[in-house]
ROTOR-213562 format. One record per residue (C-alpha): x, z, y; residue in three letters. Coordinates in nm, 2 decimals, always signed. Each point is the difference from the previous one (the first is absolute). Layout:
# ROTOR-213562
X = X&Z = Z&Y = Y&type = ALA
...
END
This chain:
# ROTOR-213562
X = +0.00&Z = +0.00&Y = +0.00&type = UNK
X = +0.23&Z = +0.06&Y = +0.21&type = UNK
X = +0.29&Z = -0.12&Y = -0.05&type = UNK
X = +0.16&Z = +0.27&Y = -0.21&type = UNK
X = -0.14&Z = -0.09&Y = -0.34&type = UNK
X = +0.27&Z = -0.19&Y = -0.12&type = UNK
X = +0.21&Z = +0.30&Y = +0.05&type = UNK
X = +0.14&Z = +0.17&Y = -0.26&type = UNK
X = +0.26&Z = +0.06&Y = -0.30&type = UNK
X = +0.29&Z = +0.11&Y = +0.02&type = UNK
X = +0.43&Z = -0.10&Y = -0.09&type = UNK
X = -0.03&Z = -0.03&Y = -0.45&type = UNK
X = +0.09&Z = +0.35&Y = -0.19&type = UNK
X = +0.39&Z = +0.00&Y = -0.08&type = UNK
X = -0.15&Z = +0.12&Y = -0.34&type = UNK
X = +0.04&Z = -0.31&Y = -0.24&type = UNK
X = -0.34&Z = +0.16&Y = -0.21&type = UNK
X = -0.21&Z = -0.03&Y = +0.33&type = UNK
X = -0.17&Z = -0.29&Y = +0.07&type = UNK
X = +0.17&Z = -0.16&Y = +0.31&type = UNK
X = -0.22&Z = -0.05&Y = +0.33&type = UNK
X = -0.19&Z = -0.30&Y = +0.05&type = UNK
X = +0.17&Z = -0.18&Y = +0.29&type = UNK
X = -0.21&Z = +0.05&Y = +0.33&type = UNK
X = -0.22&Z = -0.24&Y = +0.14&type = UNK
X = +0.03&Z = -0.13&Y = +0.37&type = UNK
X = -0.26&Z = +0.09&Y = +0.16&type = UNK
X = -0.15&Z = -0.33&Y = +0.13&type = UNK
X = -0.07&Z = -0.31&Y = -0.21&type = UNK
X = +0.34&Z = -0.18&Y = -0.07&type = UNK
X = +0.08&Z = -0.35&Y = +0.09&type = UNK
X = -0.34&Z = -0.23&Y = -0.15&type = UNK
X = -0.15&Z = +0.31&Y = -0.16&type = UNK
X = -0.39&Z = -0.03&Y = +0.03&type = UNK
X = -0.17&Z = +0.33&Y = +0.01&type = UNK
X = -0.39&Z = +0.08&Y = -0.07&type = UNK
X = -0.15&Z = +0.32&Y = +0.06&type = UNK
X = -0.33&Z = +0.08&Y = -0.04&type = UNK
X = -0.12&Z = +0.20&Y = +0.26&type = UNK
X = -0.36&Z = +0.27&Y = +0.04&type = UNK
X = -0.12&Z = +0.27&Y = +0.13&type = UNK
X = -0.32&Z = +0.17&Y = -0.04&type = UNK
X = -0.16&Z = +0.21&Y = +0.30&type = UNK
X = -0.30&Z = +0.14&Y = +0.14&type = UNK
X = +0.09&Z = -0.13&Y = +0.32&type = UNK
X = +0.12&Z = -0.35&Y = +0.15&type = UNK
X = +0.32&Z = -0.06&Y = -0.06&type = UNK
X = +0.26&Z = -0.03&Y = +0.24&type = UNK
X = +0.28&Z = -0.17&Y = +0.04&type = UNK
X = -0.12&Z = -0.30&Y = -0.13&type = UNK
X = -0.18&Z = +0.04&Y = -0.06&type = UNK
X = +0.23&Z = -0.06&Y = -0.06&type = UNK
X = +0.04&Z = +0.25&Y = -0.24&type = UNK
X = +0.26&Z = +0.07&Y = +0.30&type = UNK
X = +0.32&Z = -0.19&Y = -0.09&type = UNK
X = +0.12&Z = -0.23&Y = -0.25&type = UNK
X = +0.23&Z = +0.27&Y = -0.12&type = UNK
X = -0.29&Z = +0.16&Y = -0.14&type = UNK
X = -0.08&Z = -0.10&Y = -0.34&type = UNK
X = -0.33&Z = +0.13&Y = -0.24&type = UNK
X = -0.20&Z = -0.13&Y = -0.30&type = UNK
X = -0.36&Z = +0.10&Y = +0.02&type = UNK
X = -0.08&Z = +0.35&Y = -0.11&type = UNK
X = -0.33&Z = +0.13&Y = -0.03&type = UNK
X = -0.06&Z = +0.33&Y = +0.18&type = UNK
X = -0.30&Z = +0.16&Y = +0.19&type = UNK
X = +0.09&Z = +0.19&Y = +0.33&type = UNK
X = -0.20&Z = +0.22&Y = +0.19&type = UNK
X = -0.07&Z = -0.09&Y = +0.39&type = UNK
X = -0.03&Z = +0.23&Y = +0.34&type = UNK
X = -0.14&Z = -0.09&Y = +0.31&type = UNK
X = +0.31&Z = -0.06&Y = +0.24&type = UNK
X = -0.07&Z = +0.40&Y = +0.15&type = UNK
X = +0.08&Z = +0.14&Y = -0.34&type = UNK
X = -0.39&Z = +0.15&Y = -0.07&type = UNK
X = -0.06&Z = +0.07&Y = -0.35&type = UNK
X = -0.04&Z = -0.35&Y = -0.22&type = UNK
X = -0.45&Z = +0.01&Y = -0.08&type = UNK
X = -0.12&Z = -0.24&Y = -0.23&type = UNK
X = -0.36&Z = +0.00&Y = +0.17&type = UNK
X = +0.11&Z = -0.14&Y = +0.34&type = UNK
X = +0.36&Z = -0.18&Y = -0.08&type = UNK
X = +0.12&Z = -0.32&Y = +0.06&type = UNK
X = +0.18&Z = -0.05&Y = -0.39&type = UNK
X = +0.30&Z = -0.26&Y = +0.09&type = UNK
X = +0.21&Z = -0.21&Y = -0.26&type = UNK
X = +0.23&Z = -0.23&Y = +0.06&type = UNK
X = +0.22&Z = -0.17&Y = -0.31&type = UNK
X = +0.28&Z = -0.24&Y = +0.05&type = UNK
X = +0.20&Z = -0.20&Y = -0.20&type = UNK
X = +0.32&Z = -0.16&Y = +0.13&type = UNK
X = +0.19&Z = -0.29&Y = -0.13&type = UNK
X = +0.32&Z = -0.02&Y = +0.14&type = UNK
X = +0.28&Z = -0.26&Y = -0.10&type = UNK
X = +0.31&Z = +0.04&Y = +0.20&type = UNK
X = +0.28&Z = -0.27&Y = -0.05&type = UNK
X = +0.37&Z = +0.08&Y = +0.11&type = UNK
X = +0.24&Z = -0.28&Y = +0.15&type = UNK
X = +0.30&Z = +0.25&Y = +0.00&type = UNK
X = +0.09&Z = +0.39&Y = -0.07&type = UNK
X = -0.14&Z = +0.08&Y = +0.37&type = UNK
X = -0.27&Z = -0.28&Y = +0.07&type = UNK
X = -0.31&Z = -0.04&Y = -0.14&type = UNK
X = -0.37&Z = -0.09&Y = +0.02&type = UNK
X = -0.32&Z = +0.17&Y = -0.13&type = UNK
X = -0.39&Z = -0.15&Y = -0.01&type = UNK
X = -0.25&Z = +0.22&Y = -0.07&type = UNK
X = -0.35&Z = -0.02&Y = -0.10&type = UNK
X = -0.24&Z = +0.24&Y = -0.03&type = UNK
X = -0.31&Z = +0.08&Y = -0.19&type = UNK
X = -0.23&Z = +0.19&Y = +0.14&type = UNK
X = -0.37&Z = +0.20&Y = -0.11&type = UNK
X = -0.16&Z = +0.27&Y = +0.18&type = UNK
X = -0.33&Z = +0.15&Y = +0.04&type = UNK
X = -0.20&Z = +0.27&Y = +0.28&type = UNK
X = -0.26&Z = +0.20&Y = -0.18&type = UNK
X = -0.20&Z = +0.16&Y = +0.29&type = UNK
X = -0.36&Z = +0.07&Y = +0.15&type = UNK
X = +0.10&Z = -0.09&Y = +0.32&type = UNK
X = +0.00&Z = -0.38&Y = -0.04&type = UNK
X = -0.30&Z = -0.02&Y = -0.19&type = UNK
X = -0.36&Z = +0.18&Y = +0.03&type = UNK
X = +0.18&Z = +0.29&Y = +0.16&type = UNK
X = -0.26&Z = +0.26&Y = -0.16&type = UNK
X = +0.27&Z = +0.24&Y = -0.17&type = UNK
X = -0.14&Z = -0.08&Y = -0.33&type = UNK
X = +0.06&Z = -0.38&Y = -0.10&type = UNK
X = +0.35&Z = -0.06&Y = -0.04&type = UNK
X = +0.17&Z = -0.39&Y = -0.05&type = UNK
X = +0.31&Z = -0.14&Y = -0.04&type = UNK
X = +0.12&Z = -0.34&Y = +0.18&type = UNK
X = +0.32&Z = -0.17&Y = -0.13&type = UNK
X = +0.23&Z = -0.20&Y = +0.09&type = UNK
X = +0.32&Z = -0.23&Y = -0.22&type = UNK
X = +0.19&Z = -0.26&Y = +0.05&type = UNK
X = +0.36&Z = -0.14&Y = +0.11&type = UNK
X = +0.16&Z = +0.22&Y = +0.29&type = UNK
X = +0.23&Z = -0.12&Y = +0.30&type = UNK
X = +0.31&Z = -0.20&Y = -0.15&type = UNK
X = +0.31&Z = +0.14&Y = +0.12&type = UNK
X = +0.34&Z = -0.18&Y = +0.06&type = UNK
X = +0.30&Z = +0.18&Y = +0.06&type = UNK
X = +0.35&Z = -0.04&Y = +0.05&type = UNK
X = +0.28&Z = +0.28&Y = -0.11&type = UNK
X = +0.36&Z = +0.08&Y = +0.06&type = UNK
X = +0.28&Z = +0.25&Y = -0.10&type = UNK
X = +0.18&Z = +0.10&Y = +0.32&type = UNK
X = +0.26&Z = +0.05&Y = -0.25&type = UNK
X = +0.13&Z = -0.19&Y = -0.33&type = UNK
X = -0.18&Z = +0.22&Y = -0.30&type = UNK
X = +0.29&Z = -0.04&Y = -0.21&type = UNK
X = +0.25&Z = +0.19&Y = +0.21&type = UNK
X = -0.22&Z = +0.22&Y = +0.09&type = UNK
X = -0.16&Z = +0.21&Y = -0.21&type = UNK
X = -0.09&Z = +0.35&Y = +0.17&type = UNK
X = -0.16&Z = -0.09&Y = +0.31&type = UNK
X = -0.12&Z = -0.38&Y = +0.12&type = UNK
X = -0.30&Z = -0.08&Y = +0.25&type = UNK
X = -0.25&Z = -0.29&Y = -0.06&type = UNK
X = -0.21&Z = -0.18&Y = +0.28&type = UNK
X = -0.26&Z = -0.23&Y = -0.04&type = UNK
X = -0.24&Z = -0.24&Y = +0.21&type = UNK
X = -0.29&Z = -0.18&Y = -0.08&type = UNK
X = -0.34&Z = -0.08&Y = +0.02&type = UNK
X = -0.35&Z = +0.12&Y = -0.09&type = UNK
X = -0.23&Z = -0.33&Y = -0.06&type = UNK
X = -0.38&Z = +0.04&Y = +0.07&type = UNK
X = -0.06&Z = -0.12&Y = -0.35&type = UNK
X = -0.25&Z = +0.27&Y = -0.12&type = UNK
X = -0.39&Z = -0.01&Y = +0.06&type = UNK
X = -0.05&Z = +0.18&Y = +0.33&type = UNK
X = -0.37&Z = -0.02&Y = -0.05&type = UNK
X = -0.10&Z = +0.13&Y = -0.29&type = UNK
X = -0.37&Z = +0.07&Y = -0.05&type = UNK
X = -0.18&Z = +0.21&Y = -0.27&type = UNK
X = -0.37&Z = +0.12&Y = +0.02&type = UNK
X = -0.15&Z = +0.28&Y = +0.20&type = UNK
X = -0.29&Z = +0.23&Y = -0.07&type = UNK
X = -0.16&Z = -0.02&Y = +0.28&type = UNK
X = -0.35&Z = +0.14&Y = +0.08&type = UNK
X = -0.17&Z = -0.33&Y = +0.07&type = UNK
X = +0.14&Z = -0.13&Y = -0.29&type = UNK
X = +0.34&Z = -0.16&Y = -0.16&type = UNK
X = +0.26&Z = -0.14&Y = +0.27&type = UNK
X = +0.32&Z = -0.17&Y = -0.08&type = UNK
X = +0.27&Z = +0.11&Y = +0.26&type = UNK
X = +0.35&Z = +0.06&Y = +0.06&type = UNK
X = +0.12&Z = +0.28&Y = -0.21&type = UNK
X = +0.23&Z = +0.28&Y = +0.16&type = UNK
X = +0.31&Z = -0.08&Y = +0.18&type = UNK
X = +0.21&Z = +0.22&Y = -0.26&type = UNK
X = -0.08&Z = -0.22&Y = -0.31&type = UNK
X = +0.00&Z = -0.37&Y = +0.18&type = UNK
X = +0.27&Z = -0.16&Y = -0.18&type = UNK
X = +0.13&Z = -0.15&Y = +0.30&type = UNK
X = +0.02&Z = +0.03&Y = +0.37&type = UNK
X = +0.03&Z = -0.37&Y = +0.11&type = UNK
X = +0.28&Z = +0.06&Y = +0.24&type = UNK
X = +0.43&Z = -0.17&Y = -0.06&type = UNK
X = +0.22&Z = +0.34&Y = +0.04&type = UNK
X = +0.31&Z = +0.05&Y = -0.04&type = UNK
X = +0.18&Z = +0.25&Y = -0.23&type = UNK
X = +0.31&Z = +0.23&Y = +0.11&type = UNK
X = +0.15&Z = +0.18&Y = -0.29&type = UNK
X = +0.32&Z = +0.24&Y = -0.07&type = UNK
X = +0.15&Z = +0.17&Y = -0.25&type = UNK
X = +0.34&Z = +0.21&Y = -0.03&type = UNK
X = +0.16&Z = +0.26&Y = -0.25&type = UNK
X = +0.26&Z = +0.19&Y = +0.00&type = UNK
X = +0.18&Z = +0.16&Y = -0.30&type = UNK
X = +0.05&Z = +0.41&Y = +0.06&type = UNK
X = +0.14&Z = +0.10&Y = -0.32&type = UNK
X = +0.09&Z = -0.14&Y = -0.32&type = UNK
X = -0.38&Z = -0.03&Y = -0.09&type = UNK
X = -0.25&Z = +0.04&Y = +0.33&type = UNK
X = -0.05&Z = -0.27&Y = +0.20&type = UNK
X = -0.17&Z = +0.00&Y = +0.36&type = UNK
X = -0.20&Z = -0.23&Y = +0.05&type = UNK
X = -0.20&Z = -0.10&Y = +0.34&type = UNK
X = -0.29&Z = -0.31&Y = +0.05&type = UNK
X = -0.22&Z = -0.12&Y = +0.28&type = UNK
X = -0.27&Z = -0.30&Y = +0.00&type = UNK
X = -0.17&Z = -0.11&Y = +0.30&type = UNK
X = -0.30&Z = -0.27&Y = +0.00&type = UNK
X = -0.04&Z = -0.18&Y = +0.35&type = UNK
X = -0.34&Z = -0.15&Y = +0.03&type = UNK
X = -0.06&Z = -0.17&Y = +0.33&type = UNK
X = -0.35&Z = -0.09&Y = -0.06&type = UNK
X = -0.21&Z = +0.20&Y = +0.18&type = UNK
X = -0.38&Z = -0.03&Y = -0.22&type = UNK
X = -0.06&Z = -0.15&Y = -0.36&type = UNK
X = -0.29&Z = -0.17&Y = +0.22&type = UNK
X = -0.17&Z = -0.10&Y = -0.37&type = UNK
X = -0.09&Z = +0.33&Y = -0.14&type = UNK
X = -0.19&Z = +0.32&Y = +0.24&type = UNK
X = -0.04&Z = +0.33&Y = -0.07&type = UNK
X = -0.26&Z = +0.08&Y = -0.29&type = UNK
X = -0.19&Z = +0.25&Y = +0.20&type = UNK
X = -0.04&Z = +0.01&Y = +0.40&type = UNK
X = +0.29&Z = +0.18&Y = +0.12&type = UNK
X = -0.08&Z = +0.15&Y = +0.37&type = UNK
X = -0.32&Z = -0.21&Y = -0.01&type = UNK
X = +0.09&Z = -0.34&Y = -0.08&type = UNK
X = +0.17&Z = -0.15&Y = -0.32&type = UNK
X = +0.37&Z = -0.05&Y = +0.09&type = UNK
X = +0.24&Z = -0.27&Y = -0.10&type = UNK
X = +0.32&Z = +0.11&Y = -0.21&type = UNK
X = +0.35&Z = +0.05&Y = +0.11&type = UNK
X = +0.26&Z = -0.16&Y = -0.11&type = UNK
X = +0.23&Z = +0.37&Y = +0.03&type = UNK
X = +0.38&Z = +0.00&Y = -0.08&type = UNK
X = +0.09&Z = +0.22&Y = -0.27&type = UNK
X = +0.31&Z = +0.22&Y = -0.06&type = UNK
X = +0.18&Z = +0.18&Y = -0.29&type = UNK
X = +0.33&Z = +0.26&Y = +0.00&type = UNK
X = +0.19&Z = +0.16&Y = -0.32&type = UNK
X = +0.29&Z = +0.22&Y = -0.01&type = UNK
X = +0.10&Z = +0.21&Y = -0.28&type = UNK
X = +0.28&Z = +0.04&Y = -0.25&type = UNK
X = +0.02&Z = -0.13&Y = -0.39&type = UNK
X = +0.19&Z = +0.20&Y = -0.28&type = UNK
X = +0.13&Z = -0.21&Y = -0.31&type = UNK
X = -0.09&Z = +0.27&Y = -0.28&type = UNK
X = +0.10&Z = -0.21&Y = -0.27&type = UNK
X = +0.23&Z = -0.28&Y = +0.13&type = UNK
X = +0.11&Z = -0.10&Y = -0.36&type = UNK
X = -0.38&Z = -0.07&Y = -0.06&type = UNK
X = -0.06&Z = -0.15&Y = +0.31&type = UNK
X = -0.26&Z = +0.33&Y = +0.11&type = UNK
X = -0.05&Z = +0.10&Y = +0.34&type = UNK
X = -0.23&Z = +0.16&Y = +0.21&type = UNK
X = -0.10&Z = +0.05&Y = +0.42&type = UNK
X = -0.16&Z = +0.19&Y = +0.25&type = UNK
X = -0.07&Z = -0.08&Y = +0.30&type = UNK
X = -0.23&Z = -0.05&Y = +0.33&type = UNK
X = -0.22&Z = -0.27&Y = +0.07&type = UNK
X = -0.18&Z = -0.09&Y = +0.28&type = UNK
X = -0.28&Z = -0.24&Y = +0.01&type = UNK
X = -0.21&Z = -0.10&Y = +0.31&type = UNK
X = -0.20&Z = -0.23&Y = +0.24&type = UNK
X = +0.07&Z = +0.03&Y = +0.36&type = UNK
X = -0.29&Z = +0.00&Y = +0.25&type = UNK
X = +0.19&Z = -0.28&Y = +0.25&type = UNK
X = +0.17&Z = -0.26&Y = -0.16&type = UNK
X = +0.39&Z = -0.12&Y = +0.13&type = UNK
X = -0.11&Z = -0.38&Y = +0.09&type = UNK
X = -0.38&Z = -0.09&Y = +0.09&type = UNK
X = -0.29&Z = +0.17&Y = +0.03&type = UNK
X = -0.15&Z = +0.28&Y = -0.15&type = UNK
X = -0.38&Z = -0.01&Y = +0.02&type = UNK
X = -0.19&Z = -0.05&Y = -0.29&type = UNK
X = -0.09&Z = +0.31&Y = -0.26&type = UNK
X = +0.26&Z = +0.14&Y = -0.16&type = UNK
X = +0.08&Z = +0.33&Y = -0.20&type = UNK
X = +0.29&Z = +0.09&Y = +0.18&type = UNK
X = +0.22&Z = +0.28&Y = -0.12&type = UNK
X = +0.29&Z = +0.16&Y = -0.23&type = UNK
X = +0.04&Z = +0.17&Y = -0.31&type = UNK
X = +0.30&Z = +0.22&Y = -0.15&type = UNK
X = +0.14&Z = -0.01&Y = -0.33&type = UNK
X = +0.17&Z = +0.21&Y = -0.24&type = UNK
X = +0.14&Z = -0.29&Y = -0.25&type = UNK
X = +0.15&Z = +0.07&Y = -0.33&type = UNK
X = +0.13&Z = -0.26&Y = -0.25&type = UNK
X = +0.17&Z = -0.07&Y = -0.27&type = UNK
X = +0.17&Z = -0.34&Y = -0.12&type = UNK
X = +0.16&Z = -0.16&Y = -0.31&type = UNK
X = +0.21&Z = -0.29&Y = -0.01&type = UNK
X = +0.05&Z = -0.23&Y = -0.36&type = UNK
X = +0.24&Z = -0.24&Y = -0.02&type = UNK
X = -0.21&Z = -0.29&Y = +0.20&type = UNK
X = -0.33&Z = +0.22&Y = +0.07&type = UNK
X = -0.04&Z = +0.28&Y = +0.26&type = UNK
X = -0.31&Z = +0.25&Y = -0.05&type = UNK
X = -0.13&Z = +0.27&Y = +0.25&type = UNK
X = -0.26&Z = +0.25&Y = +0.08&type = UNK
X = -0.05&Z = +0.12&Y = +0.36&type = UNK
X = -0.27&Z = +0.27&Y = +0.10&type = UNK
X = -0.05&Z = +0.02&Y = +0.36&type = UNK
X = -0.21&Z = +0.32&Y = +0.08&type = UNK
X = -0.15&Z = +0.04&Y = +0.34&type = UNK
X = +0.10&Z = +0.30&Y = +0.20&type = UNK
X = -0.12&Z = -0.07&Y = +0.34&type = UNK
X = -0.26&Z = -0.21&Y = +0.14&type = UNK
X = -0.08&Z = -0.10&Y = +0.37&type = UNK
X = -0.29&Z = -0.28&Y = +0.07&type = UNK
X = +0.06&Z = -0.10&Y = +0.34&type = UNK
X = -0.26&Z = -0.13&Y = +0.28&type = UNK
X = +0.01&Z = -0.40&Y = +0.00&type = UNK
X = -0.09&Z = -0.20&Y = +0.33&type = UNK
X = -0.40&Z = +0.05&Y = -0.02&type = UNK
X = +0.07&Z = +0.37&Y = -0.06&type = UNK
X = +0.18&Z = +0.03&Y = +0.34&type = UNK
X = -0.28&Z = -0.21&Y = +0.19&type = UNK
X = -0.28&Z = +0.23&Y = -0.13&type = UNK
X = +0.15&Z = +0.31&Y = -0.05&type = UNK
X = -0.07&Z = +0.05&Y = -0.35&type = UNK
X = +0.22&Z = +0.05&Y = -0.30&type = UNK
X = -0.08&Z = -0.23&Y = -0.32&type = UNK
X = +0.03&Z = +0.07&Y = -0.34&type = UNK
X = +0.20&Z = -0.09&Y = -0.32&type = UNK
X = +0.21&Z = +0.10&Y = -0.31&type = UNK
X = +0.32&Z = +0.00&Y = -0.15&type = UNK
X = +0.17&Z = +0.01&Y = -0.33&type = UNK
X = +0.05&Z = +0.33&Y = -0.15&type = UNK
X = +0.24&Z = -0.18&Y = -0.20&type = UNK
X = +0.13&Z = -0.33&Y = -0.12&type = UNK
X = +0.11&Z = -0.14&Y = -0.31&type = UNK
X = +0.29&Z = -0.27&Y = -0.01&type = UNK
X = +0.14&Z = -0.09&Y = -0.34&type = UNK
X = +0.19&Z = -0.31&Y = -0.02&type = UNK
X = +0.17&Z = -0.26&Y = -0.19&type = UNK
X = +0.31&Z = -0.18&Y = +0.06&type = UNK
X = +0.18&Z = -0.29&Y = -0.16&type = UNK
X = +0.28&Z = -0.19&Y = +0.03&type = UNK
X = +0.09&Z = -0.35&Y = -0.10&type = UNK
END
């Protein structure tokens, strides 16, 4: 995930009845290596970067897990009232590498979520429906580089990329509503649309740092630029301040730091724990930032474990929400009210990687 997974191992045993070390791995692809990871995350709550999932350094395969949500001030989760938020993803990510230090991954994810609620139907506290929503995300294309050769440099290296998020995913998905005069096909909730029909671009980092003969450092950041203001297809299921509102089109943002422990370097067995930040800002960097949108951040404590074999790199990371803060978006501010929302109370990212 983060860089560091490829760490591990050690100099082979002077014993001659030990089995010898495997050699180490760089840590990028190598010259023409084609790597495919498989990439999901399951969530009560949108995901974020990317919505990335947050960066192509974050990898997943699909697990199924049920999480429980809050409402953005942290009252206690009631099934009679709650909005119940899923979101699902399923990245496939191919990254090809001209050389040690350059190289280029295309990512494409899968997406299925559904709202369960009152609110968007009849609204009478006793007839609850669920509206869905699947399909093919935003395409991402991004460029990476080594700041220095991977070969020579082993215990500490930075990686940049660049690229771009393509509006490629359905930005108007519709489902049915309850409604009391009768069935309605609208725009389901801006947290499950697949896509959010704006081009951004995608700013990613990632460094480690070895601090003893088996801990690692490690430090990432992901920042999604949208400059479109409104997703002017899709509005607001309900009437938000008296009218039904057209989406935004929000940037999105992720942070990790932590540290990673080799526990068995011979088998290829380490584990993290770290910090993770995942969040929404209320004003965007470039454009506009009308439109409805959920703004807000969320604090994680992240444990994981990984396990690399020979060509195929496994892990398990548990983020676990330890502090929440919904923020006030731009409608919010005009009419002095404070809208409502939820957040994970934990996330589920297992993943597969594979080398070629």
């Amino acid at each position: 995930m983060s860089g560091i997974s490829d760490v591990g191992g050690g100099n082979s045993s002077p014993k001659p009845a030990r089995k010898p070390c495997k050699r180490r791995r760089p840590l990028g692809p190598v010259d023409d290596e084609i790597v495919f990871e498989f990439v999901g995350q399951v969530t009560n709550f949108a995901a974020t970067p990317s919505a990335p999932l947050g960066t192509s350094k974050q990898y997943g395969y699909l697990t199924t897990v049920r999480g429980i949500d809050n409402v953005f001030s942290g009252s206690p989760h009631n099934e009679t009232t709650a909005v119940l938020t899923f979101f699902n993803s399923f990245d496939m990510q191919a990254t090809y590498a001209f050389t040690r230090r350059y190289s280029v991954s295309v990512t494409a994810p899968i997406v299925h979520g559904s709202v369960s609620s009152f609110r968007d139907h009849e609204n009478d506290g006793i007839h609850r429906h669920t509206m869905t929503a699947a399909g093919v995300g935003d395409l991402r294309v991004v460029g990476n580089v080594w700041l220095f050769d991977p070969k020579q440099h082993h215990e500490g290296n930075i990686s940049l990329s660049l690229g771009i998020k393509t509006p490629s995913g359905n930005s108007d998905a519709r489902d049915t509503a309850y409604r009391p005069t009768g069935p309605a096909v609208i725009p389901v909730d801006i947290a499950i649309q697949p896509g959010d029909s704006g081009w951004g671009t995608v700013l990613e980092g990632v460094a480690f740092r070895k601090v003893s003969s088996r801990m690692y450092g490690y430090a990432a950041g992901f920042y999604l630029f949208n400059p479109r203001e409104k997703n002017t297809r899709a509005v607001t299921t309900v009437p938000v301040y008296g009218q039904y509102r057209p989406l935004s089109v929000p940037d999105q943002y992720l942070r990790r730091v932590g540290l990673n422990y080799a526990v068995a370097p011979r088998k290829g067995l380490s584990v993290s724990l770290g910090g993770r930040v995942d969040g929404i800002p209320v004003r965007d960097v470039f454009g506009g930032s009308d439109g409805f949108r959920r703004p807000g951040m969320a604090v994680y404590l992240e444990p994981g474990v990984t396990l690399l074999h020979k060509a195929n790199t496994f892990s398990v990371f548990v983020p676990v929400a330890t502090y929440r803060n919904r923020e006030r978006n731009t409608y919010d501010y005009e009419f002095g009210g404070h809208g409502p929302g939820a957040f994970a109370n934990f996330v589920v990212i297992a993943s597969v990687t594979r080398r070629f």
